[in-house]
C-alpha positions as CSV (number, residue, x, y, z in Angstrom):
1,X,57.1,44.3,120.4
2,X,57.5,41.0,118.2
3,X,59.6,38.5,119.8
4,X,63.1,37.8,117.1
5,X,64.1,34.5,116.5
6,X,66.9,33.8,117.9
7,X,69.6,33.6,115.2
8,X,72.4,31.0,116.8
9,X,69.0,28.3,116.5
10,X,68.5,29.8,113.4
11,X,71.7,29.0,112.3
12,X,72.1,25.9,113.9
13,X,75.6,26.7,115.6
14,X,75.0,24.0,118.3
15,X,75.9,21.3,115.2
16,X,79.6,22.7,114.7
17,X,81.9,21.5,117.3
18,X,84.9,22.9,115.1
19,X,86.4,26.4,114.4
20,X,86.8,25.4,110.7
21,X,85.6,27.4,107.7
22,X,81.8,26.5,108.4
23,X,81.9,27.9,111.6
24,X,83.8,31.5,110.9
25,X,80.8,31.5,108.1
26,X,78.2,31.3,110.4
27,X,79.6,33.7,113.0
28,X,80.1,36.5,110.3
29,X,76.0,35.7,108.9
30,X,74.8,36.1,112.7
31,X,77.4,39.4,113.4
32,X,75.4,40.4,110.2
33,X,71.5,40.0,111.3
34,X,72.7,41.0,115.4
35,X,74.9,44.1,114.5
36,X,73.6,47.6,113.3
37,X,75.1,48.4,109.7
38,X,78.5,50.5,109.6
39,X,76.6,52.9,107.7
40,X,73.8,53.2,110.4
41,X,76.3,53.0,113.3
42,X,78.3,56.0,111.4
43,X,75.3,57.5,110.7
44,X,73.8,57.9,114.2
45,X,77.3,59.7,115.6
46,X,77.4,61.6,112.4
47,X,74.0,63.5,113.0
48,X,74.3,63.7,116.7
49,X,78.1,65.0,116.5
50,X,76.9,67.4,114.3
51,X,73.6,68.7,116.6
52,X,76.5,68.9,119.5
53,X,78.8,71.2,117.6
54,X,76.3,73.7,116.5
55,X,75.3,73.6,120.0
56,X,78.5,73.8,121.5
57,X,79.8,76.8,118.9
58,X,76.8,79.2,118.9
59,X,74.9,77.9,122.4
60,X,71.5,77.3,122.8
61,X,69.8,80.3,122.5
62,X,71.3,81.6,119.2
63,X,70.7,78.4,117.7
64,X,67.2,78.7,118.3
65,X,67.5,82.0,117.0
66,X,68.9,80.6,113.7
67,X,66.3,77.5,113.7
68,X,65.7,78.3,109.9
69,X,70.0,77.8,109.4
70,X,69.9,74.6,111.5
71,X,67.1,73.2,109.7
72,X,68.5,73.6,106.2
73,X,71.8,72.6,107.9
74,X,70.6,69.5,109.1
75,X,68.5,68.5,106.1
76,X,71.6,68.6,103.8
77,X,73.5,66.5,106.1
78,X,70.7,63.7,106.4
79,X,71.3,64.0,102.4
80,X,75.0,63.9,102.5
81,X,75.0,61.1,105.3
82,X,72.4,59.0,103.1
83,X,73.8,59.4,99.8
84,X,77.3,59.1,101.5
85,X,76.8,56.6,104.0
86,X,79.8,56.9,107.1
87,X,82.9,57.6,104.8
88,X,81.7,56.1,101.6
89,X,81.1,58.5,98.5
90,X,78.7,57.6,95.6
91,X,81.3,55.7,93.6
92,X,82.3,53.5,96.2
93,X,85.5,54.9,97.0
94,X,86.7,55.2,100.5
95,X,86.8,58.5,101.6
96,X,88.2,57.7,105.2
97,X,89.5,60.6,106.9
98,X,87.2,63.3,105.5
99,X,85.0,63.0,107.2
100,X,85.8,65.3,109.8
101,X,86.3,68.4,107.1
102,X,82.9,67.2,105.3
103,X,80.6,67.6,108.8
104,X,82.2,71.1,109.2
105,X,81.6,72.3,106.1
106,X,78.0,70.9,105.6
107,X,77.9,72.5,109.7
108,X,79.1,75.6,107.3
109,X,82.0,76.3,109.6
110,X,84.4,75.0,112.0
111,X,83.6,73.9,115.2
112,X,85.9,75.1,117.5
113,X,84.4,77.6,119.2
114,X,86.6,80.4,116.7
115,X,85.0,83.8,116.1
116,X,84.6,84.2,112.6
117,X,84.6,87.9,110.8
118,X,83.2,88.4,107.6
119,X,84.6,91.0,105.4
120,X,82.7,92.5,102.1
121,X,84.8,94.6,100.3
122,X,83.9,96.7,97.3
123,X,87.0,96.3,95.8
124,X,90.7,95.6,95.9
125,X,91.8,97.2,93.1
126,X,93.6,99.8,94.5
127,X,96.6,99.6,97.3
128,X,94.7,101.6,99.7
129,X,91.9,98.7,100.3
130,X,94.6,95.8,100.2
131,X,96.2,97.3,103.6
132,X,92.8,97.9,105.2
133,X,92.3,93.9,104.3
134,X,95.7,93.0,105.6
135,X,95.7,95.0,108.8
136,X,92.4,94.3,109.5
137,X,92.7,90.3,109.5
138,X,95.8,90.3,111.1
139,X,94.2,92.1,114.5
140,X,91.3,90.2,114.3
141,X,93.8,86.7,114.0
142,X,96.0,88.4,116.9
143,X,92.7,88.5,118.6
144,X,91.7,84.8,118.5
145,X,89.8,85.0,115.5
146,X,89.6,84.8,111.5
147,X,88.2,86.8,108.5
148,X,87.0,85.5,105.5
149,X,87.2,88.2,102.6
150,X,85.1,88.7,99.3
151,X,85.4,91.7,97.4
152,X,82.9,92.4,94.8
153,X,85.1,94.7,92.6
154,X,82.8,97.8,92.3
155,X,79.5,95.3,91.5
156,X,76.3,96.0,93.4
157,X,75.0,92.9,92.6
158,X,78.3,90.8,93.2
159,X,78.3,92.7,96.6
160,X,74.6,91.2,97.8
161,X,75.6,88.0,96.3
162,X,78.9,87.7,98.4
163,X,77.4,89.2,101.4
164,X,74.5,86.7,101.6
165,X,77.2,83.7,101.2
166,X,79.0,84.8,104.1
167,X,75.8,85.7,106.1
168,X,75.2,81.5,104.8
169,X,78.5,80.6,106.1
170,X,77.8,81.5,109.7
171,X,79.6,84.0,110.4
172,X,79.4,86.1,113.4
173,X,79.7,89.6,112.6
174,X,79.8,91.1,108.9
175,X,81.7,94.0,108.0
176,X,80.8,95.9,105.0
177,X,82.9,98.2,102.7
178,X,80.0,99.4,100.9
179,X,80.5,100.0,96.5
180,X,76.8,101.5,96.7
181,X,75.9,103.1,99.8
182,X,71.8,102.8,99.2
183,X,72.2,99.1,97.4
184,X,73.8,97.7,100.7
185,X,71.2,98.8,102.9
186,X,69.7,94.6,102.2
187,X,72.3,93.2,103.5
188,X,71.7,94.7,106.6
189,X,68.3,93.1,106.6
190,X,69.4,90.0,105.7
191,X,72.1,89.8,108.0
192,X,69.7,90.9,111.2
193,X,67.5,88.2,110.0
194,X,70.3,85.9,111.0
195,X,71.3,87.5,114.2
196,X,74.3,88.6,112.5
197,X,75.6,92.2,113.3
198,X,76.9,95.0,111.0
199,X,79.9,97.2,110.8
200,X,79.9,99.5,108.1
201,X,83.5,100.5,107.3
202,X,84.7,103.6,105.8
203,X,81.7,104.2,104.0
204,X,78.2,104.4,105.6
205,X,75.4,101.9,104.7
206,X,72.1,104.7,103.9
207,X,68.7,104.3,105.1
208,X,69.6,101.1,106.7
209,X,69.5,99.4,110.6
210,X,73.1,99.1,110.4
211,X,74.7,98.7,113.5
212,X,77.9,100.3,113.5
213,X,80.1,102.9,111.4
214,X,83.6,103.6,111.2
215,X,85.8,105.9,109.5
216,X,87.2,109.0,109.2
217,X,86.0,112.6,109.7
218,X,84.9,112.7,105.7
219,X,83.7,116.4,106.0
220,X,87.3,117.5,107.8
221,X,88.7,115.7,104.8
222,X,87.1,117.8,102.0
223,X,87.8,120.9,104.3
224,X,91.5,120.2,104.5
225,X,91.5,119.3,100.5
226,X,90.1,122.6,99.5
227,X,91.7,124.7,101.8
228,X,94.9,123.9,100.7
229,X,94.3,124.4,97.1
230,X,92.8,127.8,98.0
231,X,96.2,128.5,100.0
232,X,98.1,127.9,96.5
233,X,95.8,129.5,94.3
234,X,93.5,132.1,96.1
235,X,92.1,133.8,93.1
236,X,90.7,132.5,90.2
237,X,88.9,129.2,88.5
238,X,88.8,126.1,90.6
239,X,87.4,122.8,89.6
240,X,86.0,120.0,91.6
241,X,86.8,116.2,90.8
242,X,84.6,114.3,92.6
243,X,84.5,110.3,93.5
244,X,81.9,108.3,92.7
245,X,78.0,109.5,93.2
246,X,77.0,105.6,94.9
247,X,79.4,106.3,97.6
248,X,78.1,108.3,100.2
249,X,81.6,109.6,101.1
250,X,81.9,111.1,98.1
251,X,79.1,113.2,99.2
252,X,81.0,114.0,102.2
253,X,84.1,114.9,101.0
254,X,82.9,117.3,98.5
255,X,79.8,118.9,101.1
256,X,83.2,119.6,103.4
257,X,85.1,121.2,100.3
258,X,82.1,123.5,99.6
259,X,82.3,124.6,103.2
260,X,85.6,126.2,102.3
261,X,84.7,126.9,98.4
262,X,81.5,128.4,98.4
263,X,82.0,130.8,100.6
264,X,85.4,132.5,98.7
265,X,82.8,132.2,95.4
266,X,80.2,134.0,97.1
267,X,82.6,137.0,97.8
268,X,84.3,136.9,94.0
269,X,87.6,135.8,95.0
270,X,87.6,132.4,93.1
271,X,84.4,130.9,90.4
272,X,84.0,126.9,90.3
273,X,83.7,126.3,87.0
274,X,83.3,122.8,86.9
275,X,81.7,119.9,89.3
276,X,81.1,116.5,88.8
277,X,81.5,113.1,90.1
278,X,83.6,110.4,88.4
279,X,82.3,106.7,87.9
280,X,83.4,104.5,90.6
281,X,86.4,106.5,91.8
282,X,87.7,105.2,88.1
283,X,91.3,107.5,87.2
284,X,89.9,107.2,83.5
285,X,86.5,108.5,84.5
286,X,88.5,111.8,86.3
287,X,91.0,111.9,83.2
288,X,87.5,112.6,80.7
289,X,86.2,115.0,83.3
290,X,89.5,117.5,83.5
291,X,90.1,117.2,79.9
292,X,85.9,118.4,79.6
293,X,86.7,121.1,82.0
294,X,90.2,121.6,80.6
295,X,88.5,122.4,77.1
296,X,85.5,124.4,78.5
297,X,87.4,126.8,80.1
298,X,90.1,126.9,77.4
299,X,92.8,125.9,79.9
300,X,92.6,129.1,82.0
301,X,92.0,127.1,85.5
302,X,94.0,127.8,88.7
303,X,93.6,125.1,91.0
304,X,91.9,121.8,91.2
305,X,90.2,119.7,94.0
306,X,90.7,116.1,93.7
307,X,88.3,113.6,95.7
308,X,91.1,111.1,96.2
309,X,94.6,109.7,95.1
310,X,93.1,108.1,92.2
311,X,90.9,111.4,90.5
312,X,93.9,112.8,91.4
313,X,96.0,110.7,88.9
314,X,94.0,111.3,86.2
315,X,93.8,114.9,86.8
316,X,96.8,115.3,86.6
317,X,97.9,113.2,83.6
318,X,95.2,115.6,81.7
319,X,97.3,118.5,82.6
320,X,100.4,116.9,81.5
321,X,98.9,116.6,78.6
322,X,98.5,120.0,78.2
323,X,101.8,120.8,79.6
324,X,100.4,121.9,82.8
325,X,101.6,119.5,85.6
326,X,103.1,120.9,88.5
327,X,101.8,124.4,87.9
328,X,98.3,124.0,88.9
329,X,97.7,122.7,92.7
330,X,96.0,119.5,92.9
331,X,94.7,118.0,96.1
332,X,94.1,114.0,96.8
333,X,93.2,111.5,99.5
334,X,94.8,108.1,101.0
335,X,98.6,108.8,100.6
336,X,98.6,105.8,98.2
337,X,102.3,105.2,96.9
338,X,102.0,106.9,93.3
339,X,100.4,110.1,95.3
340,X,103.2,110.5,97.9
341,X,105.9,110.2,95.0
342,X,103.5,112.8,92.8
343,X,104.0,115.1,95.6
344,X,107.9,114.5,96.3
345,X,108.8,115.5,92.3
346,X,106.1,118.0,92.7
347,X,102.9,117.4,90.1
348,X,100.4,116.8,93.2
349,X,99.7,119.4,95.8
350,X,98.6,117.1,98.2
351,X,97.1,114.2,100.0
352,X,94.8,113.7,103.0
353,X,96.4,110.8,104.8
354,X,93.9,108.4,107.1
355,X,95.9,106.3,109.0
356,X,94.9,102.8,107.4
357,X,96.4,101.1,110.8
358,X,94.0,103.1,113.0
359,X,90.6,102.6,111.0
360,X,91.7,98.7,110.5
361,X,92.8,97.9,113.9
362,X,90.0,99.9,115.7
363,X,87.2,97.9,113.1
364,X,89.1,94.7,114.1
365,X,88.4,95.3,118.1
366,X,84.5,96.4,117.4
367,X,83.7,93.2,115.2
368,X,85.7,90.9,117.9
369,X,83.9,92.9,120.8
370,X,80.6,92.5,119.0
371,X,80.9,88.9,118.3
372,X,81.4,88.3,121.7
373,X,78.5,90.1,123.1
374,X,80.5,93.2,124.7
375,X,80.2,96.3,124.5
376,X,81.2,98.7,121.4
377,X,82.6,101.5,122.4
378,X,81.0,104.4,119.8
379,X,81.3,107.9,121.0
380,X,79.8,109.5,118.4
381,X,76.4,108.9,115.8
382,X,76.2,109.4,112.3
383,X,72.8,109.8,111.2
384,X,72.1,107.7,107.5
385,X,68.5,108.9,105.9
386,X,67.0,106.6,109.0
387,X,68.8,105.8,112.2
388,X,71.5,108.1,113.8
389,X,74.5,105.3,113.9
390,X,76.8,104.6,117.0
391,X,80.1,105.9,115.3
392,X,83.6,105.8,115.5
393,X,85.5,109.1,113.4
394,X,89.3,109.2,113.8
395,X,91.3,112.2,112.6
396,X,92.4,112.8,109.2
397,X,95.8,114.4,108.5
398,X,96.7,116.5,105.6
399,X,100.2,115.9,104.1
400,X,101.9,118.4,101.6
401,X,106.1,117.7,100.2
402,X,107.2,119.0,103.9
403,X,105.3,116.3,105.8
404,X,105.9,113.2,103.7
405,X,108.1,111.7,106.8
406,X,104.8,111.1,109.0
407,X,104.0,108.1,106.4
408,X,107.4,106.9,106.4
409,X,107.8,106.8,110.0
410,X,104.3,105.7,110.3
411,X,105.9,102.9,108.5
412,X,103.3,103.4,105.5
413,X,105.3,103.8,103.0
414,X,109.4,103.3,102.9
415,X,111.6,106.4,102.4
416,X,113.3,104.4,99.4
417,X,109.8,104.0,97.4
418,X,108.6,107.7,98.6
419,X,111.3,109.2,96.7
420,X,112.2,106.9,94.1
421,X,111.6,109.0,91.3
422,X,113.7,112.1,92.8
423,X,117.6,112.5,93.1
424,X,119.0,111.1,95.8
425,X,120.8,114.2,96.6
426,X,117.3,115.9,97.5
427,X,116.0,113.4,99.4
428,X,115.6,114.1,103.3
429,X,118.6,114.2,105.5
């Protein structure tokens, strides 16, 4: 090592015997040559801080199995830091007391230990998939955690995209609500890459490693659909309103409505004659397809089985049209709102109500338990085109105008809105 020179002889500070001006002068040039730079003091406990909190949040061993995260995290903070120096931005303002809230997010989360859920959702257009979102962040909350929520409204590609930002972000486990359920099997994949387990909800991920699935008995739902509609109208021409043809559920729910339909056909009792899916669960999409079978069959149809709340809606505003509502039965699914009060003035048959509360709070305890390393409890295994999947299916229950009080003291829906559109003089006692 080369010897400094020492800077007081340097300086010459042996020639001042004053504290004037001259001397405060040459203390502050020596402080400048003997002490490291704000910027590389700030600098140093800036980089290190930021090693300890990835360390101390996700522990040693799964930082090492996110090296290739850590890398690119710590690359952009030797960036930031250098461009930035210790609180100073490029144009010279201050920027004190940021700093904190800039190392977290360039850490890309926060660093106190939280467990943090993410949550792609296909959509939240429709009431059913805001309460899933509400119920299901407010157990994982009560459980010491937080959710972060993206919903891609019904766009494959906005789907990957927001998937792989929250898979970026760090979070622990991802929970997918899948629009597509063959386009989200890449997620999966990307997500595993990461260490970062999967939860489908409600809709399985196909041909994928996911590694778990919740929902509802789908078949039991298109049993309870059709066989209702078959109790209305045993005889005669039925028609089938399916959901969309991405969404394996769809699939479900109609393979557990042919269970009941085919059957009746095969004996003569009733004839399907019409089938098809509707376009992303749209109302619109179901509106074209009853008015198509409406006009093929010249009206003469006897019943109707609707994939969901939604077909159901447009089914039945074709048979309005036609002066028809009300007489033919007309099944649904989710109890939404406009549903329940379709079935209290007596225009829908039906609905198959899944408890929203069970299927979010249940999800809730199997990403928390899975971010911490516990077990999931999955009795069951739902097999997707590659793996059978630990599962989780919770009863479905079928509501007709005598049963409406099980989502009003369910606390679903309020008595007031269920029956808003009938006389108060009929509502319930």
């Amino acid at each position: 090592m080369i010897a400094q020179k020492n800077p007081v002889k340097a300086f010459g500070l042996k020639a001042f015997t004053s504290d004037g001006k001259g001397m405060q002068n040459k203390r502050k040039q020596v402080q400048a040559l003997t002490e490291p730079k704000r910027e590389e003091r700030c600098y140093d406990i800036f980089v290190s801080g930021i090693i300890k909190r990835l360390f101390k949040r996700r522990g040693v061993g799964v930082v090492k199995k996110h090296s290739h995260f850590v890398r690119l995290s710590l690359a952009a903070i030797l960036l930031a830091s250098t461009l930035a120096g210790c609180g100073v931005v490029s144009d010279g303002s201050a920027n004190s007391g940021n700093t904190k809230n800039n190392a977290e997010s360039a850490a890309g989360g926060k660093d106190d230990g939280k467990i943090v859920i993410g949550m792609s959702m296909d959509t939240l257009k429709e009431e059913r998939w805001q309460k899933d979102r509400d119920l299901f962040t407010a157990k994982v909350e009560e459980l010491g955690g937080e959710v972060k929520v993206l919903a891609a409204n019904g766009d494959d590609a906005t789907q990957l995209s927001q998937a792989e930002q929250l898979i970026s972000q760090g979070v622990d486990v991802l929970v997918v609500i899948a629009h597509n359920a063959e386009a989200t099997a890449p997620i999966v994949e990307k997500a595993h890459k990461e260490g970062i387990k999967v939860i489908a909800y409600d809709r399985l991920i196909r041909n994928s490693d996911v590694d778990y699935y919740i929902s509802f008995d789908n078949v039991r739902v298109g049993e309870l659909q059709a066989r209702a509609v078959i109790e209305a109208a045993p005889k005669g021409n039925i028609v089938y309103i399916g959901g969309a043809d991405t969404d394996n559920n769809a699939h479900m729910f109609k393979e557990g409505a042919m269970n009941v339909l085919k059957p009746l056909e095969e004996k003569g009792d009733i004839k399907i004659v019409y089938d098809q899916f509707s376009k992303d669960w749209k109302p619109e999409e179901a509106l074209k397809n009853m008015e198509n079978a409406l006009t093929a069959n010249n009206n003469d149809i006897q019943g109707v089985v609707a994939a969901n709340d939604g077909t159901a809606g447009g089914v039945i505003q074709a048979l309005n049209a036609q002066g028809m509502a009300g007489k033919i039965p007309v099944s649904g699914q989710d109890a939404d709102l406009a549903a329940v009060q379709r079935i209290a003035e007596g225009t829908q048959l039906m609905t198959v109500y899944k408890p929203i509360k069970s299927i979010a709070i249940t999800a809730a305890e199997m990403a928390v338990a899975a971010a911490k390393g516990e077990e999931v409890k999955a009795d069951k295994t739902v097999n997707n085109g590659k793996i059978d999947v630990p599962s989780v299916l919770l009863d479905p229950i079928p509501l007709n105008k005598d049963s409406l009080n099980v989502v009003i003291e369910d606390g679903f829906h309020k008595l007031e809105d269920v029956y808003k559109n009938v006389p108060k003089d009929q509502w319930p006692k």
